[in-house]
BAVEX-899595 format. One record per residue (C-alpha): residue number from 1; residue in one letter; x, y, z. Coordinates in pm, whole numbers. Example, Ala and Ser with C-alpha at 12.3 -4.5 7.8 and 13.67 -1.06 7.14 Angstrom:
<recs>
seq=1; type=A; u=1230; v=-450; w=780
seq=2; type=S; u=1367; v=-106; w=714
</recs>
This chain:
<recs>
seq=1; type=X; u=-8445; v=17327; w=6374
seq=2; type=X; u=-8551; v=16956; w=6285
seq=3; type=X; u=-8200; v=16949; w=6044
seq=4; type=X; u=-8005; v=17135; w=6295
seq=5; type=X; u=-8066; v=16858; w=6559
seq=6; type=X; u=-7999; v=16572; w=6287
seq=7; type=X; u=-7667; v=16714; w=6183
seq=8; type=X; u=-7565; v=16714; w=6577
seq=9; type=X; u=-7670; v=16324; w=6589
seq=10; type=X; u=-7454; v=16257; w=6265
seq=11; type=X; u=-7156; v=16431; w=6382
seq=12; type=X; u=-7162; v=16237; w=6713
seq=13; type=X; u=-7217; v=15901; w=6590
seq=14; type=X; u=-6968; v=15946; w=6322
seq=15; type=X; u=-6690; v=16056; w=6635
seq=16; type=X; u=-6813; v=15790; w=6852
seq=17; type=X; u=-6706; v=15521; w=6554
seq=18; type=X; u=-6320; v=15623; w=6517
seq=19; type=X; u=-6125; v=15380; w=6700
seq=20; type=X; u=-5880; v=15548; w=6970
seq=21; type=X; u=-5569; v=15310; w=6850
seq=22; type=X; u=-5545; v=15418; w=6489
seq=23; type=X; u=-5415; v=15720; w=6580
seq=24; type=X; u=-5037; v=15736; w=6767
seq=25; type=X; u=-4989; v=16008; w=6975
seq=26; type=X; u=-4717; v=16263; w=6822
seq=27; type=X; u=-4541; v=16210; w=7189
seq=28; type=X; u=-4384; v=15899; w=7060
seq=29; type=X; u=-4200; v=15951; w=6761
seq=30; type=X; u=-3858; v=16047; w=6783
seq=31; type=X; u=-3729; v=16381; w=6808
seq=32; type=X; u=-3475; v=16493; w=6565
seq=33; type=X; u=-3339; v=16794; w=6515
seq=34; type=X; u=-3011; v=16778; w=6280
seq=35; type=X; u=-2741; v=16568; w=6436
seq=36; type=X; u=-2912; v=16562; w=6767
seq=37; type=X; u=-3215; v=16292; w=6867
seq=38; type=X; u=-3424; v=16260; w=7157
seq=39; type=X; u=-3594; v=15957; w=7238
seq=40; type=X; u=-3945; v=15990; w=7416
seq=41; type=X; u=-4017; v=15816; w=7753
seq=42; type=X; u=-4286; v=15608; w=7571
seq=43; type=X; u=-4094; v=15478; w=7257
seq=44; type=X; u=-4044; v=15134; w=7218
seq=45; type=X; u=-3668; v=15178; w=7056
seq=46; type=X; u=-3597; v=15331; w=7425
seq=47; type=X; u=-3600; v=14928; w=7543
seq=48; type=X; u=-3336; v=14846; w=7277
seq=49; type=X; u=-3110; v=15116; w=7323
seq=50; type=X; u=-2763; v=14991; w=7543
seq=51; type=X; u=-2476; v=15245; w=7648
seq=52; type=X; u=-2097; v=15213; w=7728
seq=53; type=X; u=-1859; v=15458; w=7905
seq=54; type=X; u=-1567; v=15497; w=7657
seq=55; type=X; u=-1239; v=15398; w=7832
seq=56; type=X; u=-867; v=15327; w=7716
seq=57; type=X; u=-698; v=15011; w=7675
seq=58; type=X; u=-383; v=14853; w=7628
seq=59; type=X; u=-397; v=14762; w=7261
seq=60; type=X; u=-145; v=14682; w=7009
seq=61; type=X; u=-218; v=14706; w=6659
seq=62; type=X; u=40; v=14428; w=6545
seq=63; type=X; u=157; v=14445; w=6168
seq=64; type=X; u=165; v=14118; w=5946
seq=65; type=X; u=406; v=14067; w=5620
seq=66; type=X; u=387; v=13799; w=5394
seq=67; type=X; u=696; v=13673; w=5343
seq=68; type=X; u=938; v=13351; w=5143
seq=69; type=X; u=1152; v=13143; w=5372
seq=70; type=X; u=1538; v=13135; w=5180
seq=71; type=X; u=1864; v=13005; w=5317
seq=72; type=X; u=2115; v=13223; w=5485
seq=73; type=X; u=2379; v=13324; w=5210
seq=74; type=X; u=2651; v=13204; w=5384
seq=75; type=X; u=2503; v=12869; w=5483
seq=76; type=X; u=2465; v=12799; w=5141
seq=77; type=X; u=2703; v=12750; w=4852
seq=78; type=X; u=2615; v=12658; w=4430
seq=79; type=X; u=2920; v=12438; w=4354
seq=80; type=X; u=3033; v=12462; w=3970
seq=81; type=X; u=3369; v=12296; w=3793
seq=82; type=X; u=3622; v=12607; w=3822
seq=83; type=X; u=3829; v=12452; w=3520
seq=84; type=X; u=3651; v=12264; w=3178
seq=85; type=X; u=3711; v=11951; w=3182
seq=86; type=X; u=3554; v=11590; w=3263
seq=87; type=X; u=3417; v=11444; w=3589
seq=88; type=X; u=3600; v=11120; w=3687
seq=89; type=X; u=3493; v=11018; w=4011
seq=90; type=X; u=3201; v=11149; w=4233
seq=91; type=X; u=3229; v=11123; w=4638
seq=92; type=X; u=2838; v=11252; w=4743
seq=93; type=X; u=2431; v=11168; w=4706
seq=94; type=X; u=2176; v=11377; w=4754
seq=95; type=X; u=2048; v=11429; w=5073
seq=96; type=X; u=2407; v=11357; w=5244
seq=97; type=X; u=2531; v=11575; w=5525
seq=98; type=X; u=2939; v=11679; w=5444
seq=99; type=X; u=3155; v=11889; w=5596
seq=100; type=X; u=3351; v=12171; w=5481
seq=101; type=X; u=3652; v=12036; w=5299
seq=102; type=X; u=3487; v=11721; w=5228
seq=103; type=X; u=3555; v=11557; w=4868
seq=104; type=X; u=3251; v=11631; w=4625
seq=105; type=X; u=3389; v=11491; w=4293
seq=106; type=X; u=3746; v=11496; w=4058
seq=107; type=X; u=3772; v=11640; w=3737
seq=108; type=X; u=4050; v=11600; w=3516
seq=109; type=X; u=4141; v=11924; w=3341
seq=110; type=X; u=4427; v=12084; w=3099
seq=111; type=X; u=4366; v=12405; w=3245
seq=112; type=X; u=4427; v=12299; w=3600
seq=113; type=X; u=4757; v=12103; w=3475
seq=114; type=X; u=4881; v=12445; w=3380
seq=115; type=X; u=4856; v=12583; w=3733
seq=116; type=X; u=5015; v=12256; w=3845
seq=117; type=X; u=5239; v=12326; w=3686
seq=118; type=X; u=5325; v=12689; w=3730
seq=119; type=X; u=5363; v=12552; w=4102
seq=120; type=X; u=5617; v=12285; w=4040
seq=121; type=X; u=5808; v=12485; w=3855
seq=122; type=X; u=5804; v=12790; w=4079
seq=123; type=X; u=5898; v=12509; w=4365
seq=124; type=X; u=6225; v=12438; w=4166
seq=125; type=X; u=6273; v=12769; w=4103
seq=126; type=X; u=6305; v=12851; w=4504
seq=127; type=X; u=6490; v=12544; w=4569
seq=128; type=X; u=6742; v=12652; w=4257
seq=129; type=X; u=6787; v=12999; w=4385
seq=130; type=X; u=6821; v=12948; w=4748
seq=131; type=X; u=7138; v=12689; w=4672
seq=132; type=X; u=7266; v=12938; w=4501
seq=133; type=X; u=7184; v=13227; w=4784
seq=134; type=X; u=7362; v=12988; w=5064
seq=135; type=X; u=7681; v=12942; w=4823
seq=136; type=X; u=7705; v=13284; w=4811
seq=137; type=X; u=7677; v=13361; w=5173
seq=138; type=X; u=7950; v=13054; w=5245
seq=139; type=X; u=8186; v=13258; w=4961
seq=140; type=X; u=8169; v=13575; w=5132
seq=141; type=X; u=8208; v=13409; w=5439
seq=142; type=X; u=8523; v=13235; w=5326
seq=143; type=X; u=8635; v=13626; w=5204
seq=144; type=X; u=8593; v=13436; w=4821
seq=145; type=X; u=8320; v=13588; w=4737
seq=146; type=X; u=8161; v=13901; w=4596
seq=147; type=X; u=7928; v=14109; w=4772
seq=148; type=X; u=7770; v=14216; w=4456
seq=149; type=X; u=7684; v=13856; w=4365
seq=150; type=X; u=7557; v=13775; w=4682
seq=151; type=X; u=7260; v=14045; w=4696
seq=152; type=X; u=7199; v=13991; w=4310
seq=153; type=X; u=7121; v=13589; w=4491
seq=154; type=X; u=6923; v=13701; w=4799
seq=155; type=X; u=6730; v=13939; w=4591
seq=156; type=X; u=6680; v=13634; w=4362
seq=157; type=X; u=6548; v=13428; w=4622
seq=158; type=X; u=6306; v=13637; w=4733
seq=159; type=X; u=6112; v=13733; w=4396
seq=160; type=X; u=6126; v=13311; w=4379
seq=161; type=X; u=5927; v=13282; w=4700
seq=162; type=X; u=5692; v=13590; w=4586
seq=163; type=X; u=5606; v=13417; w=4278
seq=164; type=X; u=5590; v=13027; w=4482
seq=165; type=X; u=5310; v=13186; w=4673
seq=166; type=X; u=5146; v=13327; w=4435
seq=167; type=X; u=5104; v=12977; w=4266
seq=168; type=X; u=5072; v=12813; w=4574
seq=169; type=X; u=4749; v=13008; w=4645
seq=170; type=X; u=4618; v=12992; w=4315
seq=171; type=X; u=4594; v=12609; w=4426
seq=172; type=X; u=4471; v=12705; w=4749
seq=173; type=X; u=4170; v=12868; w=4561
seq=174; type=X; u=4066; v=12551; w=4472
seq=175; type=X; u=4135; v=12352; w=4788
seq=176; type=X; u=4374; v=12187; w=4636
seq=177; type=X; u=4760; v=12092; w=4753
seq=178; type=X; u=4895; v=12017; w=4412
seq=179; type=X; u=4989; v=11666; w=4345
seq=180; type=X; u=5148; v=11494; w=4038
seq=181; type=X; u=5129; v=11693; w=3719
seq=182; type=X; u=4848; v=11491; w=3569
seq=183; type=X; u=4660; v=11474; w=3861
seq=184; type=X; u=4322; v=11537; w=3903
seq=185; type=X; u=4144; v=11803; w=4068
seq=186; type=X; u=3937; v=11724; w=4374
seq=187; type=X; u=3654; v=11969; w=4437
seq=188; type=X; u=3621; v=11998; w=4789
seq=189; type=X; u=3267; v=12156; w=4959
seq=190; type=X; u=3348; v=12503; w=5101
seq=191; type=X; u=3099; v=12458; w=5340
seq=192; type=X; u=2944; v=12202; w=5607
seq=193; type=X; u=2556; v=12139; w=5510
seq=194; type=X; u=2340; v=11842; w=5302
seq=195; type=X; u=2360; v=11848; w=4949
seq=196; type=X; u=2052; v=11975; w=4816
seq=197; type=X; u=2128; v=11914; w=4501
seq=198; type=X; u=2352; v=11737; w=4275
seq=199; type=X; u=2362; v=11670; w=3921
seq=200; type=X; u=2715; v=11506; w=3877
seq=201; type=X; u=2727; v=11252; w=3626
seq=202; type=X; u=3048; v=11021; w=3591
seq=203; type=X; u=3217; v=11116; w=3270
seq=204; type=X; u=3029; v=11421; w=3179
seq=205; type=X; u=3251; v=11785; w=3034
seq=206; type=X; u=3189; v=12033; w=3192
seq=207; type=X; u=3306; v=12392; w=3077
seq=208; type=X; u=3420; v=12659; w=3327
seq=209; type=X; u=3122; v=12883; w=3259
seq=210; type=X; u=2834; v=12589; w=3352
seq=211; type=X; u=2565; v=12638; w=3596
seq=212; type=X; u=2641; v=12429; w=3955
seq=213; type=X; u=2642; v=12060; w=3949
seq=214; type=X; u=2599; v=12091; w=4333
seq=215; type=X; u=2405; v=12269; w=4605
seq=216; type=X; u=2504; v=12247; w=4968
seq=217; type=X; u=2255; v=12414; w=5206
seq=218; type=X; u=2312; v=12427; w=5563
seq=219; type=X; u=1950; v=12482; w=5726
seq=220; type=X; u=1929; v=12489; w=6105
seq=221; type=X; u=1861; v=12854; w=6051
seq=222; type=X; u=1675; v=13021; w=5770
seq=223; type=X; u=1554; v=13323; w=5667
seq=224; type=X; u=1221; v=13492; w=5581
seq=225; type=X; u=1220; v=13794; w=5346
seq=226; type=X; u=930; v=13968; w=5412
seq=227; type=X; u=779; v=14309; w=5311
seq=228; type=X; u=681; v=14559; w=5579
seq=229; type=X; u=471; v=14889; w=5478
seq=230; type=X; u=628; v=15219; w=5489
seq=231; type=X; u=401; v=15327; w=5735
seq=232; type=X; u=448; v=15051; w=5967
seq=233; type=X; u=836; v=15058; w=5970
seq=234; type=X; u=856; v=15222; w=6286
seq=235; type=X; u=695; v=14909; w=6439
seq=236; type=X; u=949; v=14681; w=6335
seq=237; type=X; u=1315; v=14709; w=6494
seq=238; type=X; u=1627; v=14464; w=6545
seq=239; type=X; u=1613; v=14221; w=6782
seq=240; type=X; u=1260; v=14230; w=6770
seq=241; type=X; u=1057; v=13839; w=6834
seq=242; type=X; u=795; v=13758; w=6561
seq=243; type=X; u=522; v=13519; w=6537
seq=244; type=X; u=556; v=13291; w=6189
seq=245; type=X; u=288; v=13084; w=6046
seq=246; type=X; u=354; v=12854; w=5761
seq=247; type=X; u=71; v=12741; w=5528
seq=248; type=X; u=229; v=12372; w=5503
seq=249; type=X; u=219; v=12348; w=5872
seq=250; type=X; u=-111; v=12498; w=5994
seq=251; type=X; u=-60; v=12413; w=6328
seq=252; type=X; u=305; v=12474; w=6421
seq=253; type=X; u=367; v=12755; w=6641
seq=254; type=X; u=729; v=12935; w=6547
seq=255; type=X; u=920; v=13211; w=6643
seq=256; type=X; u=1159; v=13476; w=6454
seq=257; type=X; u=1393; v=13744; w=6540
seq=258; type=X; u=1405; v=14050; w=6299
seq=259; type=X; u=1761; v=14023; w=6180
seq=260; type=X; u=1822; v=14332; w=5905
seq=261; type=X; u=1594; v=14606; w=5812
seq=262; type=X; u=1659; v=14718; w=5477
seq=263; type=X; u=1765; v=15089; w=5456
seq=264; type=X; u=1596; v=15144; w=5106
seq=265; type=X; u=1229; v=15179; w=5062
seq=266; type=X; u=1068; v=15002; w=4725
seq=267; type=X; u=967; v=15266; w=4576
seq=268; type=X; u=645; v=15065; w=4338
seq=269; type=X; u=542; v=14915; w=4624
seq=270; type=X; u=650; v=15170; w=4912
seq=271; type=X; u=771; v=14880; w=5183
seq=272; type=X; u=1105; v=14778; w=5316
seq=273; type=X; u=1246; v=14462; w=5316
seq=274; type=X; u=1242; v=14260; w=5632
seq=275; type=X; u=1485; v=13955; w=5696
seq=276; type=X; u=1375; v=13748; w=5997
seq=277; type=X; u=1592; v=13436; w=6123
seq=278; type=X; u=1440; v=13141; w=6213
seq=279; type=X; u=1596; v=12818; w=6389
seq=280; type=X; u=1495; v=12502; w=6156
seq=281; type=X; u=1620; v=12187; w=6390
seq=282; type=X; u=1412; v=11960; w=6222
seq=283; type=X; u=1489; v=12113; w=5826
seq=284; type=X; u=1088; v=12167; w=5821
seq=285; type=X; u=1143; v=12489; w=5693
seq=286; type=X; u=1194; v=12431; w=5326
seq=287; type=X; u=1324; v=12755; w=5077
seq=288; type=X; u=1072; v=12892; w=4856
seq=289; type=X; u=746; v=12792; w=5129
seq=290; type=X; u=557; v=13068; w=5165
seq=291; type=X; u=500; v=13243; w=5529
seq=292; type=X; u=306; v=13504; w=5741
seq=293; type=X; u=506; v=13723; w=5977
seq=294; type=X; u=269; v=13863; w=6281
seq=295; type=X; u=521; v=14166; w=6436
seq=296; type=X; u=390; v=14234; w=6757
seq=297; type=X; u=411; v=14602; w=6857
seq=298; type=X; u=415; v=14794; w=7159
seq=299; type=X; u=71; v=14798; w=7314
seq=300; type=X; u=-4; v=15161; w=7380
seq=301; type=X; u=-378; v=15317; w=7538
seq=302; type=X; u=-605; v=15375; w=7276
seq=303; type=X; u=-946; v=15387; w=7277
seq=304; type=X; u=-1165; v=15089; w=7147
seq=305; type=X; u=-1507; v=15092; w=7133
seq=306; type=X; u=-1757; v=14772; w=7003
seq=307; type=X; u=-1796; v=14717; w=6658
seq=308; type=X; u=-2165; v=14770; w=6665
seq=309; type=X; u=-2120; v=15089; w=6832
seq=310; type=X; u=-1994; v=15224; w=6465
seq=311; type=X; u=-2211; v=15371; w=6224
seq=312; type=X; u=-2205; v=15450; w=5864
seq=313; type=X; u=-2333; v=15680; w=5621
seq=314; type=X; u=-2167; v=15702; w=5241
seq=315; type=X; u=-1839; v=15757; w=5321
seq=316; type=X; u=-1852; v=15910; w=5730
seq=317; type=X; u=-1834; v=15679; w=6015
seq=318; type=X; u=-1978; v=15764; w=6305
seq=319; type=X; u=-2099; v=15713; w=6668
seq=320; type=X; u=-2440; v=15810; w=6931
seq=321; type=X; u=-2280; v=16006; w=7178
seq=322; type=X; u=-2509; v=16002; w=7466
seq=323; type=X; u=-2578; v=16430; w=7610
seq=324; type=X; u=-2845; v=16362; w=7810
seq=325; type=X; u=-3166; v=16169; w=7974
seq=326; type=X; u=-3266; v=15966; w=7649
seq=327; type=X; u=-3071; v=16217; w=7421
seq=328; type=X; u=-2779; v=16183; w=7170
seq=329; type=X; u=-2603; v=16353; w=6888
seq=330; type=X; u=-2431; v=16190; w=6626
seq=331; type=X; u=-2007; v=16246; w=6573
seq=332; type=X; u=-1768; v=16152; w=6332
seq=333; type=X; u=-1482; v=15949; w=6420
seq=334; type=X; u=-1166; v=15786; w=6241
seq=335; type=X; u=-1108; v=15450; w=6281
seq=336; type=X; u=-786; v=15215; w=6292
seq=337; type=X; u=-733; v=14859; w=6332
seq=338; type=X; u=-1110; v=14657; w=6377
seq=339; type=X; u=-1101; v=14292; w=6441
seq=340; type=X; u=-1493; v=14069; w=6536
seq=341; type=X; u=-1535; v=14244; w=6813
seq=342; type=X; u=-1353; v=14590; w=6879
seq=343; type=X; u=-1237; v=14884; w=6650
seq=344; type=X; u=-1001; v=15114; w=6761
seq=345; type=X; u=-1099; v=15542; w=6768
seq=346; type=X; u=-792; v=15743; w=6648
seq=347; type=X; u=-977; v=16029; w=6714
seq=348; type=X; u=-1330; v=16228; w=6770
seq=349; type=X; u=-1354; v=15993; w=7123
seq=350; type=X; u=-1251; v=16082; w=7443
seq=351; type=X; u=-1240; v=15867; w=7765
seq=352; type=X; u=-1555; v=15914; w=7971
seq=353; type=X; u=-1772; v=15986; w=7685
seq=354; type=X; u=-2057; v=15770; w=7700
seq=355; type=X; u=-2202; v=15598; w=7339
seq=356; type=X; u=-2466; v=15429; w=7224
seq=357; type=X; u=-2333; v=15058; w=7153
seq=358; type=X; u=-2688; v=14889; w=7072
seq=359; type=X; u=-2950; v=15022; w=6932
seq=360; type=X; u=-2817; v=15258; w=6638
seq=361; type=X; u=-2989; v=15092; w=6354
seq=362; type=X; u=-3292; v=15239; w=6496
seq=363; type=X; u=-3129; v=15579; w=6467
seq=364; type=X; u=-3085; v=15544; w=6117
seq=365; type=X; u=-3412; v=15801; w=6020
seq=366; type=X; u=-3179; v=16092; w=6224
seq=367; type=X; u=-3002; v=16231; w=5910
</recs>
């Protein structure tokens, strides 16, 4: 009886020792039960938790191209001697404006004196054979003539005046009227624009095959080539304004208009090519700088949610979608375009839906 009572004593002092806080009450912890959680009354992670109705938005995803500014092909011409021979005279510096027809330099070559020439002497030729077609029209007139003699003239003349054009525009090919057998040529620009480049030195032979001596760019209006993503091609159209940033001028601001679409895809890299024209007033825009093309698309509803609304676990993204009084299951989504603050839901969203947007971290244990 004595050790019955003692045993009683031990067992109650031993209870009235444990302390009532080491224990937490199962009631708090979080209830999980495979994709689905449900957060007791009691929990502190309740506090932290914040929702958001999911609603659409005009958004537009926008694509951006790198691109390489390059002048417009035919605002730009590479200027080489069309005969061999040696420069005489030049007429230009670099970095002066000229106009089309406007003297760039002389050469004086034997090749050139040979279509001289073939044009004087196809000049004489017509002058020879049209006397003789006018005497034979006054014979015949005069009933002294021959009939015969006189088409044999007229047909004459006109193979000379075939073959005077055809050496008259061989000279026209090179701008030039002619002149003096002996004469020089004068190279003439073939376009109005700054010379870029010139490397004409007095004196120097030249042979018909050498690279240009001169470059004459005319750039108030470039281009940028730039390289748009198969699957983005149906963003881009004609006509279409662009947004253009330049790394050498941080700052600027400057607009483009899509000009051509290229109708073949590349197939290594699976993008299009992408000309945009850009006015250059102040010749800022230099061929070869480097650019970024922003197309802006049309802004269509989508849903976007927060960024810190997203979740993700190996390989699955995912959101808290909210089913009840402190309850939520966990979905997959697929995700677009994100930026600091937003992401965009392709799909596993819907309007009204309302997510978790805070809080998820804490959510983490709900595998």
């Amino acid at each position: 009886m004595k050790n019955t009572v003692l045993s009683i004593l031990l067992l109650a002092f031993i209870t009235s020792c444990k302390d009532p806080k080491s224990e937490t009450p199962q009631s708090q912890d979080l209830q999980i039960k495979g994709d689905h959680v449900m957060i007791p009354e009691n929990n502190p992670v309740l506090k932290t938790i914040k929702t958001e109705v999911v609603t659409e938005e005009e958004h537009s995803d926008g694509v951006v191209s790198a691109g390489t500014i390059q002048a417009i092909p035919n605002h730009y011409a590479e200027i080489a001697s069309p005969f061999s021979g040696r420069i005489t005279k030049s007429f230009i510096q670099l970095g002066q404006n000229v106009s089309a027809g406007s003297p760039l330099f002389e050469i004086l070559s034997s090749d050139y004196f040979s279509v001289q020439k073939d044009y004087t002497d196809a000049l004489n030729d017509v002058q020879l054979a049209e006397k003789n077609y006018r005497r034979q029209q006054d014979l015949v007139k005069h009933g002294v003539g021959i009939q015969k003699e006189l088409d044999e003239a007229e047909t004459d003349f006109k193979n000379k005046k075939t073959s005077l054009s055809n050496a008259s525009s061989a000279l026209k090919v090179y701008n030039s009227k002619g002149g003096g057998i002996g004469s020089p040529l004068i190279v003439r620009a073939p376009i109005s624009g700054e010379i870029i480049s010139n490397k004409i030195v007095n004196g120097q032979y030249l042979k018909g095959d050498a690279d240009p001596v001169v470059i004459i760019a005319e750039l108030s209006k470039v281009w940028i080539s730039g390289d748009v993503k198969e699957k983005d091609i149906r963003f881009v159209n004609i006509g279409d304004h662009v947004s253009v940033k330049i790394s050498a001028y941080p700052d600027r601001n400057i607009t483009g208009k899509v000009y051509h679409i290229n109708e073949i895809v590349d197939e290594n890299t699976r993008s299009i090519k992408v000309l945009i024209e850009c006015d250059n007033p102040d010749r800022k825009l230099k061929p070869g700088m480097y650019a970024t093309v922003n197309f802006s698309t049309t802004p269509e509803k989508t849903v976007m949610i927060p960024v810190t609304a997203l979740m993700q676990q190996d390989n699955t993204q995912y959101v808290w979608i909210k089913t009840g009084k402190n309850q939520f299951t966990r979905r997959s989504v697929a995700t677009g375009e994100t930026d600091q603050k937003s992401v965009r839901i392709i799909s596993g969203l819907k309007p009204g839906e309302t997510i978790m947007t805070e809080g998820g971290i804490y959510m983490l244990d709900a595998k």
